[in-house]
C-alpha positions in Angstrom: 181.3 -53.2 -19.0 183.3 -56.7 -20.4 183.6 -57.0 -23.6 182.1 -59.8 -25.8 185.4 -61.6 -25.7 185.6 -61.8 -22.4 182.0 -62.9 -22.1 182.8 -65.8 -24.4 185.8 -66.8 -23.0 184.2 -66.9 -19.6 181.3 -69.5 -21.2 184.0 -71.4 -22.9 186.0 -72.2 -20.0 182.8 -73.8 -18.5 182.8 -76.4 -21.3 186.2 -75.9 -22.6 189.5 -77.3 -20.4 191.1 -73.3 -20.0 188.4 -72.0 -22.5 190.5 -73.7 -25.9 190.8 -76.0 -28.0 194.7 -75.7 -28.6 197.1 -74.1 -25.6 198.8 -71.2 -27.3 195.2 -70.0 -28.3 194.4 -68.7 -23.9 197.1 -66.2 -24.0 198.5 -67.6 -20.7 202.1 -66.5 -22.6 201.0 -62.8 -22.7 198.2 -62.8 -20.4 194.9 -61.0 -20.8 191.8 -62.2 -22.9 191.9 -64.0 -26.1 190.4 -62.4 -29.4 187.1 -65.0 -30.6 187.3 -64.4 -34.4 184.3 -64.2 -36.1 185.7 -63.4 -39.5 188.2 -62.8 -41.7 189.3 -61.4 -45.5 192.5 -60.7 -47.2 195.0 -59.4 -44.6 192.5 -58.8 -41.6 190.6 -60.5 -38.9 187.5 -59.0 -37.5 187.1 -60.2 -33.3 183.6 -61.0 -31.7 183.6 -56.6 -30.7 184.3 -56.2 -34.2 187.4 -54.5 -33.7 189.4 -55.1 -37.1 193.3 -56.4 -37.0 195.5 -56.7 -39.5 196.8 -60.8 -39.0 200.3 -62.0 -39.0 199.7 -65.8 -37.6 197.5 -66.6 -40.5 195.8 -69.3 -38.6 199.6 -70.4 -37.6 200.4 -70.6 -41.3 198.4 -71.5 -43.8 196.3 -68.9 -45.1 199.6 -67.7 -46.9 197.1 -66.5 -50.3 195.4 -64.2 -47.8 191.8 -65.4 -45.7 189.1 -66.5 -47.6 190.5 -66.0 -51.1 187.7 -66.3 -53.6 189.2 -68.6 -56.1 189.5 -71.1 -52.4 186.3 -70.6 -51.3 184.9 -71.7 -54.7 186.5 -74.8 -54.6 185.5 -75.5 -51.1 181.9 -74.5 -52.1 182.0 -76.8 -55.0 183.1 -79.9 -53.3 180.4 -78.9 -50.2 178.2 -78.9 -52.7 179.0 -82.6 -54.3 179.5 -84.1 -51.0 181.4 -83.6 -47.4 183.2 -87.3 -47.2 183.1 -90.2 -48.7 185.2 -92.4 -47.0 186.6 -93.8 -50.7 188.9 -92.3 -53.2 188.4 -89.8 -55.0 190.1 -88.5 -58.1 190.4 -84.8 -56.3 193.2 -86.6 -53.6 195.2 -88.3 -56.6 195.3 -84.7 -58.4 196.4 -83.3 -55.1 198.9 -86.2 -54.8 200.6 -86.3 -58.1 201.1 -82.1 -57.5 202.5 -82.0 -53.9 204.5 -84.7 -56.1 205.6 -82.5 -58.6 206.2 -79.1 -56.8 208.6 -81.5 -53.8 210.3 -84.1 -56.1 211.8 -86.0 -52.9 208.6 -87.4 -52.2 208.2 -90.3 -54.8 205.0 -91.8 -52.8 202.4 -89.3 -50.6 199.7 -90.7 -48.0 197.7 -88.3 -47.2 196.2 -87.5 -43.3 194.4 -84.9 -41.5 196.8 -82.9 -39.9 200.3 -82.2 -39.7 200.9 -84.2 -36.1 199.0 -87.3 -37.9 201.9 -86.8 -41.1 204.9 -87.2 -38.3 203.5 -89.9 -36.2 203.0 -91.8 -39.1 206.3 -91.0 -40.7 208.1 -91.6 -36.9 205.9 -95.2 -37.1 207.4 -96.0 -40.8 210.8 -94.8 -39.8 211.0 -97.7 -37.1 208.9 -100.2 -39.4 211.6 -99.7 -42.3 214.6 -99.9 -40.3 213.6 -102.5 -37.7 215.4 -100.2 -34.8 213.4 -97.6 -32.2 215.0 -94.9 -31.3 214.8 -91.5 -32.6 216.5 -88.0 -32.6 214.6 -84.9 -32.2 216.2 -81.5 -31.5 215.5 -79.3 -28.6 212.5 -76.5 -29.5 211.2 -78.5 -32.7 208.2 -79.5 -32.3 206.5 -82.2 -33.9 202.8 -82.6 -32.7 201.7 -84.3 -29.8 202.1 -87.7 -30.4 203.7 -89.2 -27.6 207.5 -90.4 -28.7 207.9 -86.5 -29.9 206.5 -84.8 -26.5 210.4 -84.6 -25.4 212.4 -82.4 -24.2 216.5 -82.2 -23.4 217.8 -84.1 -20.4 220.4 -82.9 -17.9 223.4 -84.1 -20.1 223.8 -83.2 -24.0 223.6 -86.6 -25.0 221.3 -88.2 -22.5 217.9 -89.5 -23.1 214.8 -87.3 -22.8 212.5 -86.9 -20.4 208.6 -86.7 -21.3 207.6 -82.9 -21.3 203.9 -83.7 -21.1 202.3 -85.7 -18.4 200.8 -89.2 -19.9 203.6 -89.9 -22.0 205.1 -93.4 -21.0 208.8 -92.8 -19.2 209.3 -96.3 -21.8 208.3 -93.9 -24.9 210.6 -91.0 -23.7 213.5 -93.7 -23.6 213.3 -94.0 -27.1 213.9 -90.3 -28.0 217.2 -88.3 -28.1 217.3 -85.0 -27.8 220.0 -82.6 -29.1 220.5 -79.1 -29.3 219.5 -77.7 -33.1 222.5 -76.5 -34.8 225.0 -78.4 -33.0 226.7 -80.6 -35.8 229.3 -81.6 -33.1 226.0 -83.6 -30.6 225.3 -85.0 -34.0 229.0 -86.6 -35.3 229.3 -88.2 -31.7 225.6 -89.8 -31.1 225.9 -91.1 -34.4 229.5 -92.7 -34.0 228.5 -94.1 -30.4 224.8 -95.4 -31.4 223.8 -94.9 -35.1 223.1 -98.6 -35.9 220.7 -97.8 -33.2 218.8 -95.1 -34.5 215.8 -95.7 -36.9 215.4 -91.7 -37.6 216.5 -88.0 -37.2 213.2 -85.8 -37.2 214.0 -82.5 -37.5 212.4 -79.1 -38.8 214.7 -77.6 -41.2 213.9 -74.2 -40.4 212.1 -73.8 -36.7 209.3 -72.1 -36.4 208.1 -73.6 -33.0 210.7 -71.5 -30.4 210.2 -68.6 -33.0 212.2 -68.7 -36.2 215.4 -70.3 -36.4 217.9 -70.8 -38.9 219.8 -73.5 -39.7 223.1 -72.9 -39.4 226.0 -73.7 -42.6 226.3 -77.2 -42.9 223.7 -78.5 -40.4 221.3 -80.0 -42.2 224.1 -81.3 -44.9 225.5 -83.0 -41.6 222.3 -84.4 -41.0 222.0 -86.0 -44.4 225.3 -87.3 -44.3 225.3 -88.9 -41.0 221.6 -90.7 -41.8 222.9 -91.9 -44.8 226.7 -93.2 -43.5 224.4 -95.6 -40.8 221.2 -96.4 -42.6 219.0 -93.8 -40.6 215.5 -92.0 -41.8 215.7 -88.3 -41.9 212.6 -86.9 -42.2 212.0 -83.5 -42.7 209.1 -82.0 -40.8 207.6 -79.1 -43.8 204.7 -78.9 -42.1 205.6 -75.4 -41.0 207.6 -74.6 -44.0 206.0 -76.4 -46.6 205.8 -74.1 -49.5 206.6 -71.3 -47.5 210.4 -71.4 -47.4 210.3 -71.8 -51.3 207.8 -73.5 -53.5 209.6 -77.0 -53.0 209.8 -76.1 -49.2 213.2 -75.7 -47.6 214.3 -78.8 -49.1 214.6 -77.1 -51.8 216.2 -73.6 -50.5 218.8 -76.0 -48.9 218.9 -78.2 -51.7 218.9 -81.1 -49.3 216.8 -84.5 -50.1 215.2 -86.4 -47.3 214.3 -90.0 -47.0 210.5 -88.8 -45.6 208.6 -85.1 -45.4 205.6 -84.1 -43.4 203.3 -81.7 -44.8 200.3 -80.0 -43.6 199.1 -76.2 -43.3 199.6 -74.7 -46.3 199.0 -78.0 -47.8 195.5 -77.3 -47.2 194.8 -73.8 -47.3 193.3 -73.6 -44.3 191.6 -76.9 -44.0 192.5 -80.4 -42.0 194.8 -81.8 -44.0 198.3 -83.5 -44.0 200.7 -85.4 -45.9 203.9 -87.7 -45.4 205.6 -88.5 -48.5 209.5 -89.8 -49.2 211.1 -92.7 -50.8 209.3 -95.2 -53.0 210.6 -98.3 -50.8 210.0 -96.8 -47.4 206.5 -95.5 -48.3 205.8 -99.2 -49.4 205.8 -99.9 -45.9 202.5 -98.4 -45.0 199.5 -100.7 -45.4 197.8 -102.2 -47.4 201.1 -102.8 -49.4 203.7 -103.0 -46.4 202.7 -104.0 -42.7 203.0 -100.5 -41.3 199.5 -99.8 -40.0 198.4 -96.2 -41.0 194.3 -95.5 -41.7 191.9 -92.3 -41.5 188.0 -91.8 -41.9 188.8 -88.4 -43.0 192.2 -89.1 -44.7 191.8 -87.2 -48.3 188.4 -85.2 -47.5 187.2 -84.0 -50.5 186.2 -80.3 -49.4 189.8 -80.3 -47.5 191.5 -81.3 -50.6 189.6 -78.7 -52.7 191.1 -75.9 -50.5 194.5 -77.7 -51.0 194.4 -77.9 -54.2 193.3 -74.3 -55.0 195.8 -73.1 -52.9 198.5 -75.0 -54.1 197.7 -73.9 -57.8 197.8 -69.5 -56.6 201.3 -70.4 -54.6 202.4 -71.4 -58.3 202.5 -68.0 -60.0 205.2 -66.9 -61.5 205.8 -64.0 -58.5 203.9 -65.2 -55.9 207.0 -66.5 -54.0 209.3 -63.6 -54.9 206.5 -61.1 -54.0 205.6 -62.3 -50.8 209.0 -62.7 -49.7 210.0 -59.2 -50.6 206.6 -58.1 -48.6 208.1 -60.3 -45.3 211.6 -58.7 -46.0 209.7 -55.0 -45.7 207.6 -55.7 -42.4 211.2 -57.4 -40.6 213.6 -54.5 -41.7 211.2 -51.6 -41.1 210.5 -53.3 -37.3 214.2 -53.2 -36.7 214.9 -50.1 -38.5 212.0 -48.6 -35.7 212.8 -50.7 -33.0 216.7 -48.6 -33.4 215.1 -45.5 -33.3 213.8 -46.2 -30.0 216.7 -47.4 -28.8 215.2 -51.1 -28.1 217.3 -54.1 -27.6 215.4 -55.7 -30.7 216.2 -57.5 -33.9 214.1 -59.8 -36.6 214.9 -61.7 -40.0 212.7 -63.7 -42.1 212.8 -66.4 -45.0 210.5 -66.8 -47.4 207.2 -65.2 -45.8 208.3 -66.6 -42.2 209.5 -64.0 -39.9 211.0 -63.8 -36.2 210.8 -61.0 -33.7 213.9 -61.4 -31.1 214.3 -58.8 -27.9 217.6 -59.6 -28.1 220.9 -57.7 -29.6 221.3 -60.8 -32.5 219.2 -63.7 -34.1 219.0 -67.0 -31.9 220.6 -70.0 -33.4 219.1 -71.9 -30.5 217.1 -73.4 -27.8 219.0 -71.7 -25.2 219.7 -68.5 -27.1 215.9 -68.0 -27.4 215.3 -68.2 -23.9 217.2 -65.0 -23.9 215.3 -63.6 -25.4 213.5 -60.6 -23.1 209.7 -62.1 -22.8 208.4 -59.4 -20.4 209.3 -57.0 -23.8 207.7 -58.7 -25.9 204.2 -59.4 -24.1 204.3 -55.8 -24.1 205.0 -54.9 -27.1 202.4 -57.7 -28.4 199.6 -56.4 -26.3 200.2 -52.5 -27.1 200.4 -53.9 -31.2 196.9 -55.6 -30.1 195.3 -52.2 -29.1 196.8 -50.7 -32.6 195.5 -53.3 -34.4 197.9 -55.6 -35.2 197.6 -59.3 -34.5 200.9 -61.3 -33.5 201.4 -64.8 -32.5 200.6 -64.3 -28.8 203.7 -66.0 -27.6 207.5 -65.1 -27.8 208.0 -68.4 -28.7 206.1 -68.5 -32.2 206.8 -67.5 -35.9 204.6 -65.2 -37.4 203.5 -65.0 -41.3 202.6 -62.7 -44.0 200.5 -63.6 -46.6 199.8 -62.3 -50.5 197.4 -60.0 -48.9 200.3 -57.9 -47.7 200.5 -55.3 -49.3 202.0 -51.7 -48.5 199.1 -50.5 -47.0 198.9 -53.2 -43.9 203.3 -53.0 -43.9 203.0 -49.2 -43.9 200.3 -49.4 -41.0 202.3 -52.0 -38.9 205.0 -50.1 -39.0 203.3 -47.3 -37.6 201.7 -48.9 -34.8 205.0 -50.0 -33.7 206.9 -47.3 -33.9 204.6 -46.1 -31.0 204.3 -50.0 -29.0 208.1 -49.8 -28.7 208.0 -46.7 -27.0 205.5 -48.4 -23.7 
């Protein structure tokens, strides 16, 4: 007898391309059939067999005050309740401005958007209106969205222009991107010597969470600042990830280095569509109606989005919050490795700030090619026997996971449990 998630994944691949609405979602990386949510509280997701799990993606990161926190849902109830869009301003989206100002001081002006791919295609689009040039450096396993001129991936040579890594993207947009290997301050120091009157802007995510979670390494980012700054070049900061998650100023902050632009999103709005790119006062002056960068939404501020932001934004804020959910991610990544020994598993995991990896591998990757290491048949078994526990991972190798204020001892206690026996299969 199938299950109800198999029966709806069968009808949504009749109407669905591959039965999704987002890749990672099909569990082509793992195999098998996707879970279809129906709802979800605290720490846990309950599937369409109402088989209960406790949830470490947190809808890919921004339910990090736990699912549908009460003091959230108010607020989205409340501005439901007044109206779903306007279309105009509202004095909800400057409140939610002048604190996403106040909590990341780098960003002097903020435009808000809809998601976090709409925050870097804007802020890729403002980069090259500001400095008048078109090229731009990504790194190797960042990703960005899908907006065309960031679907790019590494050529054959370190320093060669990329190649498009998604069918439909113009071979004349790839051109314009260069792609380096994160971590590599070396790449860096010679691009920039041999081009860097060239490059409009370095996009980068400060700490990956797109080819699972990687580190910056000492002095990489500082290397990034310097070199943008030495040739007149953007960096932008992609937080859309990290955003309040790193630290409450986002890994900016942790690092204590200052950006010329940051994208937001995620966490930004607690679980709703919303996005943000914010930076300097005379780059953001760019963006129309004051500058001739073209940028425009329907949806851009929603009020019942912004409510959710806004709501969340304000729990992130107490005085523990950060320091207890960090010591909570801490718990879940040493307890996995400290079980994962016991079993005599090639296996090791580290986390920052309520971000956390999981590596079958002997050490932490520092990059592209070290996480493709990384033992993939392992893990989709170890994610699928975790499933039948009841623990829900990312279901990709490839993918951060994230703990949420909802952690408590009783879900770390219980996840450790279920893997103590999934890393025995």
């Amino acid at each position: 007898m199938s299950s109800r998630n198999e029966t709806l994944f069968a009808r949504a691949q009749q109407s669905i391309p591959g039965g999704v609405n987002s890749p990672v979602r099909a569990f082509r990386a793992v195999g098998g059939t996707p879970c279809f949510f129906e709802r979800a509280e605290g720490a846990y997701l309950w599937d369409a067999d109402r088989r209960r799990y406790i949830d470490y993606v947190g809808s890919w990161g921004p339910m990090i005050v736990g699912h549908t926190h009460p003091a959230v849902v108010k607020a989205v109830q409340d501005a439901a309740g007044r109206a779903l869009s306007f279309g105009a301003p509202t004095e909800a989206e400057v409140e939610l401005a002048e604190l996403v100002r106040r909590l990341v001081p780098s960003l002097e002006l903020v435009r808000l958007v809809s998601s976090g791919t709409e925050a870097t295609m804007t802020a890729i689009r403002l980069a090259r209106g500001f400095t008048g040039r078109s090229a731009i450096v990504k790194f190797e396993g960042c990703y960005h969205g899908h907006a065309d001129s960031l679907l790019v991936k590494a050529g054959s040579g370190a320093l060669t222009f990329g190649n498009p890594s998604s069918a439909g993207v113009p071979a004349q947009t790839a051109a314009q991107t260069i792609v380096l290997d994160y971590n590599n301050i070396d790449q860096v120091r010679k691009l920039f010597a041999t081009r860097g009157a060239q490059i409009a802007a370095v996009i980068v995510e400060p700490v990956v969470g797109n080819m699972n979670l990687v580190l910056p390494a000492p002095g990489f980012l500082e290397s990034l600042r310097e070199e943008c700054t030495r040739h007149g070049t953007v960096l932008i900061l992609d937080e859309v990830m990290t955003g309040f998650r790193v630290a409450l100023g986002g890994a900016q902050a942790h690092y204590r280095i200052r950006p010329d632009l940051t994208t937001l999103g995620k966490v930004i709005g607690g679980g709703m569509p919303v996005g943000a790119v914010g930076g300097r006062r005379e780059i953001m002056e760019e963006l129309a109606p004051l500058g001739p960068v073209y940028q425009a939404g329907t949806l851009s501020g929603n009020p019942v989005a912004v409510a959710a932001g806004l709501a969340t934004l304000k729990l992130v804020q107490a005085p523990d919050f950060q320091a207890r959910i960090e010591a909570t991610t801490k718990q879940l990544v040493e307890g996995l490795a400290a079980e994962a020994r016991q079993a005599g598993v090639a296996f090791c995991a580290q986390s920052i700030g309520s971000m956390f990896g999981l590596y079958f591998r002997a050490a932490p990757p520092a990059s592209f090619a070290e996480v493709m290491e990384c033992d993939r048949e392992r893990f989709n078994r170890f994610f699928h026997a975790m499933l039948k526990k009841g623990v829900y991972l990312a279901p990709s190798a490839y993918e951060a996971g994230f703990v949420s204020a909802a952690h408590g001892k009783t879900e770390i206690d219980a996840t450790l449990a279920a893997a103590r026996e999934a890393f025995k299969e």
